[in-house]
Structures are given as C-alpha cells and as structure tokens.
FIKEZA-320636 format. One record per residue: residue number from 0; residue in one letter; x, z, y of N, C-alpha, C in turn. Coordinates in Angstrom, 2 decimals, m for minus. Example, Ala and Ser with C-alpha at 12.3 -4.5 7.8 and 13.67 -1.06 7.14 Angstrom:
<pts>
   seq   type       n.X       n.Z       n.Y      ca.X      ca.Z      ca.Y       c.X       c.Z       c.Y
     0      A     13.19      7.80     m5.69     12.30      7.80     m4.50     13.20      7.80     m3.30
     1      S     12.85      7.08     m2.25     13.67      7.14     m1.06     12.90      7.87      0.03
</pts>
This chain:
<pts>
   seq   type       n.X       n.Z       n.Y      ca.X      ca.Z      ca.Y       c.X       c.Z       c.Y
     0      X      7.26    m14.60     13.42      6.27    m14.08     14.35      6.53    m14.67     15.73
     1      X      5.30    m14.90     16.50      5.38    m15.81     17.72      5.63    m14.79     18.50
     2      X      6.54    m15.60     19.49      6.64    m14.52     21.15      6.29    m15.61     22.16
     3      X      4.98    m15.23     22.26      4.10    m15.29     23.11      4.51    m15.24     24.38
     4      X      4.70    m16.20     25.69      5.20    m15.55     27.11      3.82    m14.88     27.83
     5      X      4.37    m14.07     28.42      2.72    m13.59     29.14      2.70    m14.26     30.17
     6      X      1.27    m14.26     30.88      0.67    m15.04     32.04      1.18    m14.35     32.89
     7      X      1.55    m14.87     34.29      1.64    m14.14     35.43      1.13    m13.11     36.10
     8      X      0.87    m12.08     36.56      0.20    m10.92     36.84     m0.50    m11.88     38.27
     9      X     m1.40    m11.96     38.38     m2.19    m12.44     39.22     m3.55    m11.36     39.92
    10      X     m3.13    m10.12     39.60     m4.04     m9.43     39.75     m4.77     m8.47     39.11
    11      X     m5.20     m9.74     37.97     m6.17     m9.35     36.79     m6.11     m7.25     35.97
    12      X     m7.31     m6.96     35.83     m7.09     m5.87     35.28     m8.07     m5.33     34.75
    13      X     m8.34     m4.86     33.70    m10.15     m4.61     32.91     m9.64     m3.15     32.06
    14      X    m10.79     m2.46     31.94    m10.25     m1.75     31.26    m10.87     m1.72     29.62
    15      X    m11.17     m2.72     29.23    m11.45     m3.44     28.14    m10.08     m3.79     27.75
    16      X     m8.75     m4.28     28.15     m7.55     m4.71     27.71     m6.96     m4.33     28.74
    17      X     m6.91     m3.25     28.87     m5.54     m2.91     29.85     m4.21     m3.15     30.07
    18      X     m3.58     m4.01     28.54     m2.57     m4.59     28.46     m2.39     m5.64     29.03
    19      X     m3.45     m6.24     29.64     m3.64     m7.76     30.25     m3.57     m7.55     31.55
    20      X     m2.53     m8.06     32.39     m2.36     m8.60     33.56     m2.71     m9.39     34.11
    21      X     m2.73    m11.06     33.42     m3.41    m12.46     33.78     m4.34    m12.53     33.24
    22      X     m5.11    m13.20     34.40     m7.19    m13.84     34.16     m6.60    m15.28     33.32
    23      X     m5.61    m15.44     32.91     m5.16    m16.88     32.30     m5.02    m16.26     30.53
    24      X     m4.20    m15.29     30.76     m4.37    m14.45     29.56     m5.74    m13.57     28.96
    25      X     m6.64    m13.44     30.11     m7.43    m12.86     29.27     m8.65    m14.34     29.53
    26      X     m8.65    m14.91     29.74     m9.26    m16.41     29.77     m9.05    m16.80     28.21
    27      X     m7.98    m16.47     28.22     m7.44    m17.18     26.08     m7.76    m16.56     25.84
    28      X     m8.04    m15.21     25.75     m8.44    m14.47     24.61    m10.39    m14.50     24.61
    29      X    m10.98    m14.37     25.57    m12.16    m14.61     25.58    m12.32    m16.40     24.46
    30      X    m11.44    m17.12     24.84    m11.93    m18.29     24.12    m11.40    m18.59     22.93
    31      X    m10.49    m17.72     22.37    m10.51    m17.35     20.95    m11.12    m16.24     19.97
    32      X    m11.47    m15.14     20.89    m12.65    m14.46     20.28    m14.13    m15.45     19.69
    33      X    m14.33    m16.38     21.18    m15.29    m16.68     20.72    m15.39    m18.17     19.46
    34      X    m13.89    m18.47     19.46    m13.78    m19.57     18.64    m14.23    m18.67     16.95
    35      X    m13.58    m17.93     17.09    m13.81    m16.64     15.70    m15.33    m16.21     15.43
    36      X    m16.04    m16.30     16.49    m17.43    m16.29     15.89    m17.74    m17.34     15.64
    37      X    m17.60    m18.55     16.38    m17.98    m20.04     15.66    m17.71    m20.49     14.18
    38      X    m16.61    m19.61     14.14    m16.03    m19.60     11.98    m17.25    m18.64     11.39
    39      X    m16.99    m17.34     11.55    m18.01    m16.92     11.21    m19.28    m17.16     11.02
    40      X    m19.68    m17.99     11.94    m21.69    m18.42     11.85    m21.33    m19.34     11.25
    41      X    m20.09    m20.35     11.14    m20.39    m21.61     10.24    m20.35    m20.69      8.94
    42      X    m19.53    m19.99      8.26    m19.43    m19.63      7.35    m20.46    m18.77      6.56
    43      X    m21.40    m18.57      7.23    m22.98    m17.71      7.30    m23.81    m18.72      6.90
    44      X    m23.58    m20.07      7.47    m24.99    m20.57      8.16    m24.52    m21.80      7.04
    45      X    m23.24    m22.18      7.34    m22.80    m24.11      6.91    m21.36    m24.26      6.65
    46      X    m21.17    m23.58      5.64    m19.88    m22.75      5.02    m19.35    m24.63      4.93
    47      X    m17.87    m24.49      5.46    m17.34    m25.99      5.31    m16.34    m26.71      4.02
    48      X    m16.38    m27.26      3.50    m15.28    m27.21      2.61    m15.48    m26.97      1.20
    49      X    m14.41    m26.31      0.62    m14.72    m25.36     m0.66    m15.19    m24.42     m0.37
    50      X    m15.52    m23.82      0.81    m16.32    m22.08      1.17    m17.68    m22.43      0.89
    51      X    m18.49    m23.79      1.24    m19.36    m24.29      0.34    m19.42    m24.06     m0.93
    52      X    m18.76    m24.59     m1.73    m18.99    m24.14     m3.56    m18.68    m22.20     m3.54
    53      X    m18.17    m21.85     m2.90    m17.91    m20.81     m3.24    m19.29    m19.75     m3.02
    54      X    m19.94    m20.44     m1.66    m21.21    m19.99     m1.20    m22.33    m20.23     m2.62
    55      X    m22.47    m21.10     m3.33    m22.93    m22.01     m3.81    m23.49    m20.44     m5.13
    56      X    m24.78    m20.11     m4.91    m25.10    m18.89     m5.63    m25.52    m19.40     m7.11
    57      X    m25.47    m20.62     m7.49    m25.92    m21.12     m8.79    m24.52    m21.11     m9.54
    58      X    m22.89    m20.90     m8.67    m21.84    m21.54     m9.96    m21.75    m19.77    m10.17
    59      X    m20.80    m19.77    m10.94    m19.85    m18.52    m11.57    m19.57    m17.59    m10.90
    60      X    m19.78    m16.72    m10.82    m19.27    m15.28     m9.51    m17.84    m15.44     m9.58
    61      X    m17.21    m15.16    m11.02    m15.81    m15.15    m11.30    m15.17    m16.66    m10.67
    62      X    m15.83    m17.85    m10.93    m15.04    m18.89    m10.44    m14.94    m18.71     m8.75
    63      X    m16.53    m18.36     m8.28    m16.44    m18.20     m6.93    m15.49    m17.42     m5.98
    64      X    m15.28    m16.54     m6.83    m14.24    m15.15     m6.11    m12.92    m16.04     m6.25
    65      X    m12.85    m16.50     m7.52    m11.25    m17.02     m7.80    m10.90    m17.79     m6.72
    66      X    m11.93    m18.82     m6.50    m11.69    m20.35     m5.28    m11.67    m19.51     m3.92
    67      X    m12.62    m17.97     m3.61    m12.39    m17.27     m2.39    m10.44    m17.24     m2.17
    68      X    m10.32    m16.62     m2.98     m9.07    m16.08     m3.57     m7.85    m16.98     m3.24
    69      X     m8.02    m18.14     m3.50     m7.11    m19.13     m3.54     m6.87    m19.54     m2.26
    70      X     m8.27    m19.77     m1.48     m8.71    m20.12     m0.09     m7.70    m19.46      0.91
    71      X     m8.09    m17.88     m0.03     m7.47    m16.92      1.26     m6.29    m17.05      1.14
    72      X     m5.47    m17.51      0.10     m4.21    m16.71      0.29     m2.92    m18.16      0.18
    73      X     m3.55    m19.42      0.26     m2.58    m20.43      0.55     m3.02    m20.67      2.12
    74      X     m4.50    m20.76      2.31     m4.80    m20.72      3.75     m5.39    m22.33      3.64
    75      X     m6.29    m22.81      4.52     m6.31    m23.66      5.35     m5.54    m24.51      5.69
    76      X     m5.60    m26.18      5.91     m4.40    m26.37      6.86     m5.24    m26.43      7.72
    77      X     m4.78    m27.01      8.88     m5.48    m27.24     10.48     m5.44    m28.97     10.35
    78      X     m6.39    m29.95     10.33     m6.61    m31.26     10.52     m8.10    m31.61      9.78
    79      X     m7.60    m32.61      9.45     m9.25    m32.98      9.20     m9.51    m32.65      7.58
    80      X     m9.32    m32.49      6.75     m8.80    m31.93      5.19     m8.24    m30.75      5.25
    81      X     m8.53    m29.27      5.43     m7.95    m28.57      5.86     m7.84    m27.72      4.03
    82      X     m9.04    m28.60      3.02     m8.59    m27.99      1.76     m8.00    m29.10      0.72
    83      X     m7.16    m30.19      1.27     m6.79    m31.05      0.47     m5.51    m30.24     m0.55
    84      X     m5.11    m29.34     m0.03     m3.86    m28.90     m1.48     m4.47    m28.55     m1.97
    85      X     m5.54    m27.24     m1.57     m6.30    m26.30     m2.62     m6.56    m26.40     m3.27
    86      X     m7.52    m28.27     m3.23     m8.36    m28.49     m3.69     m7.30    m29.48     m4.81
    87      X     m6.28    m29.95     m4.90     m5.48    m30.36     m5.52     m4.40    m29.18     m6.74
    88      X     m4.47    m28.56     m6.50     m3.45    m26.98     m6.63     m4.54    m26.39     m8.08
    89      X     m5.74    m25.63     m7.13     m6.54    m25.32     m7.73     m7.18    m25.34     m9.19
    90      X     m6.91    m23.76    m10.15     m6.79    m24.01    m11.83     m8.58    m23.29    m11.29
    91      X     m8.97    m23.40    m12.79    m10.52    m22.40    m12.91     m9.69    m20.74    m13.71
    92      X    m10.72    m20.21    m13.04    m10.34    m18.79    m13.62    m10.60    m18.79    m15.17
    93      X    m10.98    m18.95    m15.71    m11.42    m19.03    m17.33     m9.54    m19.91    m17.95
    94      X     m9.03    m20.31    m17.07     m8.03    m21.17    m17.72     m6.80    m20.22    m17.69
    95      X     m6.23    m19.81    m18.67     m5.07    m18.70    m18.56     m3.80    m20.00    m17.80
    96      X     m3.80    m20.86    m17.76     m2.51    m21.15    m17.10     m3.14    m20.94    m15.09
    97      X     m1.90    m21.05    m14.65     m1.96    m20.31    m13.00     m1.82    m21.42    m12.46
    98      X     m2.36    m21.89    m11.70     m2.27    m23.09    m10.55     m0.22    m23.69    m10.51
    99      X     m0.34    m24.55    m10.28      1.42    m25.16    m10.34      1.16    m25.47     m8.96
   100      X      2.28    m24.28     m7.96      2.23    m24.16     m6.44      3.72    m24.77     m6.22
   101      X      3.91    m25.38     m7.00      5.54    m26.04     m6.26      5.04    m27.47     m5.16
   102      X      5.63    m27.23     m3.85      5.32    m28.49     m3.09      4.14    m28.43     m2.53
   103      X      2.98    m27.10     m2.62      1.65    m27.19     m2.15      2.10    m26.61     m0.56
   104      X      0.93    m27.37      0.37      0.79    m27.55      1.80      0.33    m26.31      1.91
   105      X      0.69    m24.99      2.39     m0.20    m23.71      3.28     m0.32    m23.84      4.65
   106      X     m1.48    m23.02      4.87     m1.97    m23.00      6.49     m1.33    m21.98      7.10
   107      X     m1.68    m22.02      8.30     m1.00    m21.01      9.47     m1.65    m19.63      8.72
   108      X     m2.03    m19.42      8.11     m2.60    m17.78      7.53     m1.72    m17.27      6.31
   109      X     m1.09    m18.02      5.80     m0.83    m18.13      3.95     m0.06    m16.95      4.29
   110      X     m0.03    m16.35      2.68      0.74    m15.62      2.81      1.72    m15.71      0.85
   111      X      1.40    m17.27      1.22      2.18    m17.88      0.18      3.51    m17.74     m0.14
   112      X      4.73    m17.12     m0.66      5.93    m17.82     m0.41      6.78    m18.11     m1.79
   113      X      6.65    m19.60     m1.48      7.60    m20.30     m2.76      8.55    m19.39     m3.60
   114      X      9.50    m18.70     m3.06     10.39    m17.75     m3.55     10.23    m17.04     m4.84
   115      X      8.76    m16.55     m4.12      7.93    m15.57     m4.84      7.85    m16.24     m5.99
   116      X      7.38    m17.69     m6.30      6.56    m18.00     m7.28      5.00    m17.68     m7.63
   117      X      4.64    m17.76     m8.77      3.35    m17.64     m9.11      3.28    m15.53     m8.99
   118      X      3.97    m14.71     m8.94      3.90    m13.50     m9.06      2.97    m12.79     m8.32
   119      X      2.53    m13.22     m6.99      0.95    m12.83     m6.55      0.04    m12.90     m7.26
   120      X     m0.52    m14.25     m7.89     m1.54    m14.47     m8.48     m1.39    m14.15     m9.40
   121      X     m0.27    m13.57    m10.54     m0.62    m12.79    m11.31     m0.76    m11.34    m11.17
   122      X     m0.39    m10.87    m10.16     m0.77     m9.35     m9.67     m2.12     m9.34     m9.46
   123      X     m2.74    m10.05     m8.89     m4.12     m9.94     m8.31     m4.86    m10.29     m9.86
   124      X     m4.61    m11.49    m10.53     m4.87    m11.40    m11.85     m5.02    m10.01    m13.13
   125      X     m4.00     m9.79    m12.54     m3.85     m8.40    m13.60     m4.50     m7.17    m12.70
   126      X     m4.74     m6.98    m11.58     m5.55     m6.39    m10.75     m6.79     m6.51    m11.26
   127      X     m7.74     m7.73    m11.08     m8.93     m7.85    m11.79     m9.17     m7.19    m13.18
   128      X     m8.17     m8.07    m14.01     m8.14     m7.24    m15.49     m8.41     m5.69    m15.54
   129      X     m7.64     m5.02    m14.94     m7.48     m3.45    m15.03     m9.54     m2.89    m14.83
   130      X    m10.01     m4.23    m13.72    m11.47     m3.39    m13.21    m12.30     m4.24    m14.34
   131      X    m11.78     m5.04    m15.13    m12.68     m5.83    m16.08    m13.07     m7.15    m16.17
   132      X    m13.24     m7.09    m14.54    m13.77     m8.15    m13.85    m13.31     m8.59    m12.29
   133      X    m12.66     m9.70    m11.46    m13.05     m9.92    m10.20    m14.38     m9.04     m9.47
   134      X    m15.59     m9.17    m10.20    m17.16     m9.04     m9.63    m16.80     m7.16     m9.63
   135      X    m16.33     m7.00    m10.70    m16.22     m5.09    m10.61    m15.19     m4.62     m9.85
   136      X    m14.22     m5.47     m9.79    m13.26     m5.13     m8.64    m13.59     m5.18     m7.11
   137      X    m14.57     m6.38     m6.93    m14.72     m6.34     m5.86    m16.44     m5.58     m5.07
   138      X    m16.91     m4.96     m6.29    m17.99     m4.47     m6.19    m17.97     m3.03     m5.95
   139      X    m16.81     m2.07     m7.08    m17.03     m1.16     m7.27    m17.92     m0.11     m7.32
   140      X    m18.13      0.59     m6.53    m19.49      1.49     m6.91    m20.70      1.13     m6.06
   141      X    m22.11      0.83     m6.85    m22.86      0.43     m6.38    m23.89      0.83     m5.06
   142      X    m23.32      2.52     m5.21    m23.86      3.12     m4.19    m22.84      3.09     m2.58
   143      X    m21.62      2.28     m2.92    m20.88      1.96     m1.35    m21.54      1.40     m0.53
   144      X    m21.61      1.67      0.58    m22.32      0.52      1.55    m21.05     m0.61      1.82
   145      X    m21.58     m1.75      2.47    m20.60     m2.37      2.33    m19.34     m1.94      3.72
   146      X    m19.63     m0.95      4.14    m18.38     m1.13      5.11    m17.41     m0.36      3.99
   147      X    m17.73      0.64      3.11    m17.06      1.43      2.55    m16.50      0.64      1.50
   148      X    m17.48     m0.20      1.39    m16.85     m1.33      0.24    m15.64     m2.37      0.43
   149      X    m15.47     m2.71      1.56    m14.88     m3.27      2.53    m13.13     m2.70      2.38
   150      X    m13.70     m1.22      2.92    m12.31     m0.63      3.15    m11.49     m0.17      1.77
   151      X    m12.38      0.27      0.79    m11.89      0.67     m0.13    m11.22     m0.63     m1.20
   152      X    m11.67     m2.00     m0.88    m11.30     m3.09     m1.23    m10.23     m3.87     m1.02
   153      X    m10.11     m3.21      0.27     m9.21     m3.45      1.30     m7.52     m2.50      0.60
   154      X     m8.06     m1.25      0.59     m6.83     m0.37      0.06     m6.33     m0.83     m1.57
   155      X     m7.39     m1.46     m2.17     m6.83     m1.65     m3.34     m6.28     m2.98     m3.62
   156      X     m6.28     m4.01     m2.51     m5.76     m5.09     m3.27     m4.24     m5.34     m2.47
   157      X     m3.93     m4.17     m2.21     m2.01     m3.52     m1.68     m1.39     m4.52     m3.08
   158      X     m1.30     m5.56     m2.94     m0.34     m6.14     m3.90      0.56     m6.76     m3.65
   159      X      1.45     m7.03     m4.69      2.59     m7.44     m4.32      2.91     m9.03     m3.39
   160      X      2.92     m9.11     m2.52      2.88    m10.65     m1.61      2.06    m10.88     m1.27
   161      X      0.65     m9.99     m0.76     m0.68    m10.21     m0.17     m1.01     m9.34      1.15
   162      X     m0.84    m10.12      1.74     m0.12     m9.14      3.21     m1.47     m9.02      3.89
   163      X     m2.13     m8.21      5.08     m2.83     m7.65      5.70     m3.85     m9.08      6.13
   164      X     m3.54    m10.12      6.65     m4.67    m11.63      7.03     m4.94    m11.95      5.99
   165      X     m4.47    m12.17      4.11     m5.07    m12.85      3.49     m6.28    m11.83      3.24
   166      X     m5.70    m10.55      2.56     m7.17     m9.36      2.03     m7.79     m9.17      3.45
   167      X     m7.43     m9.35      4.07     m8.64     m8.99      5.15     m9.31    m10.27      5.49
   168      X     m8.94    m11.43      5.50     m9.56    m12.72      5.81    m10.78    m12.76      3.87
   169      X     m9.95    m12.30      2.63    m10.39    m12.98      1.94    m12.06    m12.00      1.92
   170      X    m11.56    m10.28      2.24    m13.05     m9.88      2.42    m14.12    m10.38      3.35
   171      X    m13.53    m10.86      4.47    m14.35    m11.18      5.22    m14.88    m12.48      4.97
   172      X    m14.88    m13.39      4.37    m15.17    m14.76      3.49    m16.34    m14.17      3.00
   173      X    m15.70    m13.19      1.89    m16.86    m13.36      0.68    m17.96    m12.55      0.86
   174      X    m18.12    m11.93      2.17    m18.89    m11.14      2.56    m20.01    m12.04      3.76
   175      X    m19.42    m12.81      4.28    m19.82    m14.08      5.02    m20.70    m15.20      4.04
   176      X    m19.97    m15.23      3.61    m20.24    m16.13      2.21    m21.46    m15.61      0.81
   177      X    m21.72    m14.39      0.94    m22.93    m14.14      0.29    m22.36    m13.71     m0.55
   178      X    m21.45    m13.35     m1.51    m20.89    m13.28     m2.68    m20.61    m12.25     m2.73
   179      X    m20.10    m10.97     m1.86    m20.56     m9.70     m2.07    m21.18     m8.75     m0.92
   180      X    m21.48     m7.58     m0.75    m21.50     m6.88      0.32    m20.87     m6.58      0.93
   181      X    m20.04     m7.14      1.59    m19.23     m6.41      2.39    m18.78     m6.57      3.82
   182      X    m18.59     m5.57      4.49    m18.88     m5.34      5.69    m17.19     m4.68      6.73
   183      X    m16.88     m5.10      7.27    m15.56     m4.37      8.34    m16.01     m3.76      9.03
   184      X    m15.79     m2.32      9.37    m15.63     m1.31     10.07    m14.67     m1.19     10.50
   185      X    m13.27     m1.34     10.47    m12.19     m1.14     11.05    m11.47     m2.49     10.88
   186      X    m10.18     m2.76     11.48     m9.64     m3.79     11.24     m8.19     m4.16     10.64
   187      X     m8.26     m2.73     10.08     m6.67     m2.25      9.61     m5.45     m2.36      9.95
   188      X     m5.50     m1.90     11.33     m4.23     m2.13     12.16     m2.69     m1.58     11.36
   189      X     m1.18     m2.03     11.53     m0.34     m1.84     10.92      0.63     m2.64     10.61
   190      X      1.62     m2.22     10.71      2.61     m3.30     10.45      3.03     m4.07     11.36
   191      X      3.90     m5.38     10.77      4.51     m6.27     12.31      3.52     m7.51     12.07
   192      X      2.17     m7.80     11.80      1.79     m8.74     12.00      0.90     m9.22     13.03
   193      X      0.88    m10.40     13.76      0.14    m11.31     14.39     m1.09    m10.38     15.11
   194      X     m1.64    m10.05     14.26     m3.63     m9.27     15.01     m2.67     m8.00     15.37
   195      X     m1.80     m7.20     14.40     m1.87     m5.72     14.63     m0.62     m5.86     16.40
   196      X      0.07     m6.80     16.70      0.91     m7.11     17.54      0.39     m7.26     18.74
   197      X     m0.70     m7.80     19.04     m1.45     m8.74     19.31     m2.56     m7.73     20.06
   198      X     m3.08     m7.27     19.29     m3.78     m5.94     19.59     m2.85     m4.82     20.37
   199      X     m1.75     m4.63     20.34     m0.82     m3.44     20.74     m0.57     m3.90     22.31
   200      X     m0.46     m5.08     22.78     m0.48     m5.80     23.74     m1.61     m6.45     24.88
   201      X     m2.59     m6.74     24.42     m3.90     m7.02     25.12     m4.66     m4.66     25.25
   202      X     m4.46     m4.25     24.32     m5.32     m3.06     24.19     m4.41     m2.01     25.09
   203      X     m3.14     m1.93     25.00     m1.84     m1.38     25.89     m1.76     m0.08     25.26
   204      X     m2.06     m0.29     23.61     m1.24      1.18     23.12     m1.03      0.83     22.01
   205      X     m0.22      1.45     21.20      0.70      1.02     19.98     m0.21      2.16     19.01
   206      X     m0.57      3.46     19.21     m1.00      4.38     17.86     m2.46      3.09     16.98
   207      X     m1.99      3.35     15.60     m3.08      2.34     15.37     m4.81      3.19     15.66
   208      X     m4.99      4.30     15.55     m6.29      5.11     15.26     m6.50      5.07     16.67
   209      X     m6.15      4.71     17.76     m6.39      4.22     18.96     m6.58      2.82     19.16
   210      X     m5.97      2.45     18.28     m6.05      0.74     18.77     m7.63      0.47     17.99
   211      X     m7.87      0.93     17.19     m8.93      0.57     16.22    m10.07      1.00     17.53
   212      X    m10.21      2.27     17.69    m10.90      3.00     18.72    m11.40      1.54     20.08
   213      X    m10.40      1.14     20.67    m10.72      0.38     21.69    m10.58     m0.83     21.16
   214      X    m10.20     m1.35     19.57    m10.84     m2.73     19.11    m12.24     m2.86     19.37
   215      X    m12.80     m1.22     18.67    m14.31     m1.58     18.66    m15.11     m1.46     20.08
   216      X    m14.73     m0.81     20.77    m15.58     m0.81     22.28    m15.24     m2.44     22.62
   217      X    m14.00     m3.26     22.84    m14.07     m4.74     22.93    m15.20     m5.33     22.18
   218      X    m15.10     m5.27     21.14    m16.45     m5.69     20.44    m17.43     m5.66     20.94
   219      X    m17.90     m4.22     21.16    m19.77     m3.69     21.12    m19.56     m4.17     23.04
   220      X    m19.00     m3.85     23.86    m19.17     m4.70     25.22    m18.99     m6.12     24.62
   221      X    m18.72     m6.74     24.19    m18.27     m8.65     24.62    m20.02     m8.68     23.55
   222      X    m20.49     m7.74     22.42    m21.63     m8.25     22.50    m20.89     m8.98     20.62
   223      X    m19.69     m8.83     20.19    m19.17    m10.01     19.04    m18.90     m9.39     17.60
   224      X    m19.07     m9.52     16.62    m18.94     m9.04     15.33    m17.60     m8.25     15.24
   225      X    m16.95     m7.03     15.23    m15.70     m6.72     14.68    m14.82     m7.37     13.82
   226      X    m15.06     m8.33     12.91    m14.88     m8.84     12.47    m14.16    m10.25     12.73
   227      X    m14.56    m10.73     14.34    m13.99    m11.92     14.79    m12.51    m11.84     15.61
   228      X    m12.58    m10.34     15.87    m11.27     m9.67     16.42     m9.74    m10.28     15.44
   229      X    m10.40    m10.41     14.83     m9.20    m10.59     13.48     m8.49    m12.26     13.86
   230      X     m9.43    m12.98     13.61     m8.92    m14.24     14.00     m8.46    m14.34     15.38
   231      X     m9.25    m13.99     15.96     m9.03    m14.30     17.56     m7.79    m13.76     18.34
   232      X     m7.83    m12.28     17.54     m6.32    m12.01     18.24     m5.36    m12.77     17.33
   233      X     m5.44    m12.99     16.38     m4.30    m13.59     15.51     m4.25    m15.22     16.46
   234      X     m4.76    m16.29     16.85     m4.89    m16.75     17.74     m4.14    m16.54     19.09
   235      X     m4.90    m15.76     19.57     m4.39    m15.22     20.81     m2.90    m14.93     20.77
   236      X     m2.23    m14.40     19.98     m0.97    m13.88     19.64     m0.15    m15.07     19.10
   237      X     m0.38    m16.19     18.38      0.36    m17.25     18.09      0.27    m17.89     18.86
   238      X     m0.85    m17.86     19.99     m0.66    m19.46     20.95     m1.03    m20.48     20.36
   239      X     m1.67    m20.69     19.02     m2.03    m21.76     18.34     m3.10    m21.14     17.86
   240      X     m4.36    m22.29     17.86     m5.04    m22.07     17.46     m5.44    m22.51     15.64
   241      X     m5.39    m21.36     14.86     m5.74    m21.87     13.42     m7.06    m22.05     12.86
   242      X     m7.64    m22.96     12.65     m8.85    m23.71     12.52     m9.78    m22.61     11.31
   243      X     m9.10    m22.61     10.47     m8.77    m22.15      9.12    m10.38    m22.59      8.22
   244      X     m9.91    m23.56      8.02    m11.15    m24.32      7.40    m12.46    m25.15      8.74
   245      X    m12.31    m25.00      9.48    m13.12    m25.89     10.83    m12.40    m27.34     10.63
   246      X    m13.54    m27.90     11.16    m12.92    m29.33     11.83    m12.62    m28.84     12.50
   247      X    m11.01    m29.93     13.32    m10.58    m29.93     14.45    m11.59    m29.93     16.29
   248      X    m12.28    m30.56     15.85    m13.18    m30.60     16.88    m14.36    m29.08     17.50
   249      X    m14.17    m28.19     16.49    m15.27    m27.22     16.44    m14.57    m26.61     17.69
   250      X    m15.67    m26.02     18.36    m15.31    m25.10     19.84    m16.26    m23.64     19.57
   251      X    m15.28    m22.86     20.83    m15.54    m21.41     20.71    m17.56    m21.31     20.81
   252      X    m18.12    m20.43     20.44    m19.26    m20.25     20.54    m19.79    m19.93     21.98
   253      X    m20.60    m20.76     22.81    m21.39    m20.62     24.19    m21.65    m19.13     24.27
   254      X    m22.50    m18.71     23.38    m22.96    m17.47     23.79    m21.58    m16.44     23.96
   255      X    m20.91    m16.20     22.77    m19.97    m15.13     22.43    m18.80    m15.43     23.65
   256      X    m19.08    m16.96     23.91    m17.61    m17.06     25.33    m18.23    m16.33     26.54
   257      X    m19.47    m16.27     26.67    m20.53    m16.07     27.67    m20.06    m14.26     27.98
   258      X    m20.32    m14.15     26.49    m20.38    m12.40     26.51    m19.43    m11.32     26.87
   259      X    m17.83    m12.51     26.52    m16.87    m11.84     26.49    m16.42    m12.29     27.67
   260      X    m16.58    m12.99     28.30    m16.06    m13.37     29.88    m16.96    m11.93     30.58
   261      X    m17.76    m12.02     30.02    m18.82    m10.55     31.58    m18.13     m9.54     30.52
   262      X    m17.69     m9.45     29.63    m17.30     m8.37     29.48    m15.81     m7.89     30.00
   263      X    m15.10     m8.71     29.75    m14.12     m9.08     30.46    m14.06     m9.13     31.77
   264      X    m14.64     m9.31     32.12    m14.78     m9.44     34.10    m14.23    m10.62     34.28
   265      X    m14.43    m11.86     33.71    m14.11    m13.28     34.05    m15.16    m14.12     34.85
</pts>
C-alpha cells in the first residue's frame, strides 16, 4: 500500500473533503475523478480491448462473464496492450482445464497472487456452480433492482483471494458493459485498501457508514457517477495513475473535471 506524501497546507479547505489541506491535493483528485468517468463512458459507449467482446451481445453470456472475470481479477496492465497476458492466459469457460497463470503480467488492480495458485478461480468457479450458472449468480432475483443487485453480488462473491477492487471493479464492468443490471449505491468501504484509505483521508473520517454518507454528497455536488469514486480515489491514493484498460494517452473527462473543480472550490 502507497504512502502518499500530502501537499502542503496552502490554505485550501472545502467541506466536500475536509481531509484536504492542499488546492495541489485536491487539484489530483478532481483530475482523477474525472479520469474515472472517461473509463466509464468509454466502457458504455467504446468498450476498449477484450471489454469489447465481452460487450459483444451476440457471443455467450457465460463466456462473456468468464472474460469479465478474468479482466477483473489479473487487471489491466498500463501501456499500450494493456490485455496482452489476458489475452494470452485466457481458457473459455466451457473448457474444465483453468487458465496456466504461471509468469502472467497483472495490472496495478490484480488481485492475483502466484502463491495462491489457480485456487481463486476455482472458488469463483465452484461459486457459479452452486447458482447453476455465472448468468444466475450474477442475476439472482429478477425482481432486484440493480443497485440491490449490485450489493447483494457484491456480498456474495467474499471469496477466497478476491479482495474488495476486483468484485467491485468486476460489477461495475459488467454493468457498464451491458451484460447485467447492475448498479452501485454504495462503495463498500473497509478494510486496508487503496479507495477505503484514500477515502478516510480526503473525506477526514474513518467510520465507514460515514464515509459512504459523504462519498455520495462528493458525487451528487461534482455532478459524477458514484461509481467513478472507486477508481479515482484508488488513483488518488497510489499517486499513479492506473489506466486499467485505456490507452495511455486517454485524459480525465472536460465536463466531469469542470464539475468537480466548482465543486471543489478550484
């Protein structure tokens, strides 16, 4: 986990992030929020990569979820091929043998670890099994809306080596991506990772049912999907920016930098 130095106290003070002292610090975070909606609308609009086939409503639901799946949880790299292992790595779900992950490249998100071995992907494997299907697992009851679908999707894929950015990045994909309903309402603060850290620091309180509370007022002022909070503080909190499937070249979104600077008081 990154330790971040903070910006100099120069003044700065909002009560949108009260944890923020520097207009340098909250300058980055406005321009990684809005880099996080630029993923998002590509992934809506001009899904890049394999999030393409996965978008792709003519192949297999089951293959589609699987390649979501894979996406989410080796990650991205950051360059210009950001799915060259995946896409090398990568078994079809119909094939009982498991992808051969010895030597594969993960991105700044993975929540891959060699050690482990293949024992994630067969948890999540045998996860599916139990609901029948990927599509019933990740559907469940038809009358959820999707935020409920979201969260309750969210609580069930607690598996073994699938830590809080991949299930929350992989719902937010396939929900982006057309492939199911689903929707974030909260952002599941917890634990020692990156967003939930990250958040405890820009927001200036540690209870999570508070932090969630003034995640979403950041949101509904900057005007930006709840949903982009996720990347952006994870961002914001590493000091590096992770592409996670973008070209290198892609920049934060005009409008959403627009929104969150006046919201911000920048």
């Amino acid at each position: 986990m990154s330790q971040l130095a903070r910006g100099a106290d120069d003044g700065y003070r909002s009560t949108l992030a009260p944890g923020l002292k520097s207009s340098a610090d909250a300058e980055r975070l406005a321009e990684e929020l809005a880099f996080a909606v630029t993923r998002l609308v590509r992934l809506a609009d001009d899904p890049p990569g394999l999030y393409a086939e996965v978008a792709d409503a003519k192949g297999e639901i089951e293959e589609r979820t699987w390649l979501s799946f894979l996406i989410a949880y080796l990650g991205p790299l950051d360059g210009e091929d950001p799915f060259a292992d995946i896409r090398r790595v990568r078994s079809a779900w119909s094939v009982v043998e498991l992808p051969d992950l010895d030597g594969v490249q993960a991105g700044p998100r993975t929540a891959h670890d060699p050690s482990r071995g293949l024992r994630t992907l067969e948890a999540y494997r045998a996860w599916a099994a139990r609901a029948g299907s990927q599509a019933s697992a990740f559907t469940g009851e038809e009358a959820w809306t999707p935020e409920r679908r979201f969260a309750r999707t969210y609580e069930r894929l607690a598996l073994p080596g699938l830590d809080r950015a991949v299930r929350f990045d992989l719902l937010v994909t396939l929900g982006r991506l057309g492939v199911y309903e689903l929707e974030a309402a909260a952002l599941q603060f917890g634990g020692a990772n990156e967003v939930t850290l990250a958040a405890k620091r820009i927001l200036g309180i540690g209870d999570p049912l508070l932090l969630e509370r003034r995640a979403a007022e950041l949101a509904a002022v900057c005007q930006l999907p709840l949903e982009a909070l996720d990347l952006g503080l994870h961002n914001w909190g590493s000091g590096v920016r992770a592409t996670v499937g973008l070209e290198p070249s892609a920049e934060p979104d005009p409008g959403a930098l627009a929104t969150t600077r006046a919201g911000l008081g920048l």
